[in-house]
C-alpha positions as CSV (number, residue, x, y, z in Angstrom):
1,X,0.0,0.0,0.0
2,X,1.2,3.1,-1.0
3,X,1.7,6.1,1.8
4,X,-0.9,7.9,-0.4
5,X,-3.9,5.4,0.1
6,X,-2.4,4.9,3.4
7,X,-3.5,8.0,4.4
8,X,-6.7,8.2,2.3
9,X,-7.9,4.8,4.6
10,X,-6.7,6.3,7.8
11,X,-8.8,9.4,6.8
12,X,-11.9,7.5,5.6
13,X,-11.2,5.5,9.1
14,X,-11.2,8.6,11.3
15,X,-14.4,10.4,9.0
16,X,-16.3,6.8,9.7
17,X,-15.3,7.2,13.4
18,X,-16.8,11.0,13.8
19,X,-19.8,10.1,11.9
20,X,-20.9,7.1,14.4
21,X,-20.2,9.2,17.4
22,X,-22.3,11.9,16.5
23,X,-24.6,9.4,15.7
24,X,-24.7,8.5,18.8
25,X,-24.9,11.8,19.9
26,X,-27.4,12.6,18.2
27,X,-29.9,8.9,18.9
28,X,-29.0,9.8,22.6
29,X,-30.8,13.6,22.1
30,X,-33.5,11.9,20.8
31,X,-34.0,8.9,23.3
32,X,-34.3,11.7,26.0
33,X,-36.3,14.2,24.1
34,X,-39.8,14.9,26.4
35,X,-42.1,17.0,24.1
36,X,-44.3,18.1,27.0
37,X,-40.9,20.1,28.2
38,X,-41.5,22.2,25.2
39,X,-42.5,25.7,25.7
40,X,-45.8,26.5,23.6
41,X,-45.1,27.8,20.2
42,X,-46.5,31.4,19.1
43,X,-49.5,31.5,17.2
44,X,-48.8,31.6,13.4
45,X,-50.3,34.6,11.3
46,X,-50.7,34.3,7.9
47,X,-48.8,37.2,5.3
48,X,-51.8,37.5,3.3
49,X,-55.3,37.2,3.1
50,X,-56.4,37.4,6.2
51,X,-58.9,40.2,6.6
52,X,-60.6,40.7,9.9
């Protein structure tokens, strides 16, 4: 193997890496994620056409 693809795998190896452990990250946000902790969102008012 040349040192060129050596360090192409060893990249690849280490992008691989960060991708699974934000992941993980990411899966653990969502396991704990309680919607009723959620502060009410602001009533939406449409641009146009709404004539009162």
């Amino acid at each position: 193997m040349t040192a060129e693809r050596t360090t192409r795998h060893t990249e690849a190896a280490r992008l691989i890496a960060d991708r699974e452990a934000l992941r993980d990250m990411v899966q653990a946000l969502i396991d704990t994620w309680v919607a009723g902790e959620c502060v009410g969102r602001a009533p939406v008012v449409p641009f146009v056409g709404d004539r009162q």
